[in-house]
C-alpha positions in Angstrom: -18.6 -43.4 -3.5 -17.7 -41.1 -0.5 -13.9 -42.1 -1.4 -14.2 -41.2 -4.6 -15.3 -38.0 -3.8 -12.5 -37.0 -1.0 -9.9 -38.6 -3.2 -10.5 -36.1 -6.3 -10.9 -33.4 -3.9 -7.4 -34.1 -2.4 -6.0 -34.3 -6.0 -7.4 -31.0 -6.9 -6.0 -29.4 -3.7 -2.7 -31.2 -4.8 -2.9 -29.5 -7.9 -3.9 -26.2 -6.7 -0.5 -26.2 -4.0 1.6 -26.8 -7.0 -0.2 -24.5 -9.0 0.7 -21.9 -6.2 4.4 -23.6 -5.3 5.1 -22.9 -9.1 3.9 -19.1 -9.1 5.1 -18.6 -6.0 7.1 -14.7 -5.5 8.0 -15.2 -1.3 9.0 -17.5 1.1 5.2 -18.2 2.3 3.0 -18.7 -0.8 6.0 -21.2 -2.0 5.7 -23.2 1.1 1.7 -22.9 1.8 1.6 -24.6 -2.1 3.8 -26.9 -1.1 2.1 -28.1 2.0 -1.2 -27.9 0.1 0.4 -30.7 -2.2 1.9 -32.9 0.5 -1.4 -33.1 2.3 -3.5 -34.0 -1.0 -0.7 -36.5 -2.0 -0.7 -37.6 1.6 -4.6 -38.1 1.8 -4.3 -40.1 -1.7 -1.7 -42.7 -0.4 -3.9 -43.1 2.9 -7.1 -44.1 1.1 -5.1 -46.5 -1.3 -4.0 -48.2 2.0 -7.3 -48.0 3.6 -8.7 -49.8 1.0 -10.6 -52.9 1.9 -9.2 -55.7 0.6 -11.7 -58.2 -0.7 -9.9 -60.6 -3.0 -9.0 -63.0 -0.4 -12.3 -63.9 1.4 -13.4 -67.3 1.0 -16.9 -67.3 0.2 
């Protein structure tokens, strides 16, 4: 459940960086929403391949 949890979080923070990438008026909101996003798209892609892989044990 703990996954679940930091997984929305990181696509809420992704949201939020494009939200400010996209209103952006200088150089350093545009590139703080942008790193915002790359970190919360980043976090997303490292649970899905931390993801425990059960399918294949042989019970």
């Amino acid at each position: 459940m703990g996954k679940w949890i930091f997984g929305i979080f990181a696509v809420l923070l992704a949201l939020l960086g494009m939200i400010l990438a996209a209103n952006a008026h200088d150089t350093g909101m545009f590139v703080g929403g942008m790193l915002f996003t790359l970190f919360g798209v980043g976090v997303n892609f490292w649970l899905i391949g931390h993801e425990e892989d059960t399918s294949s044990t042989v019970v």
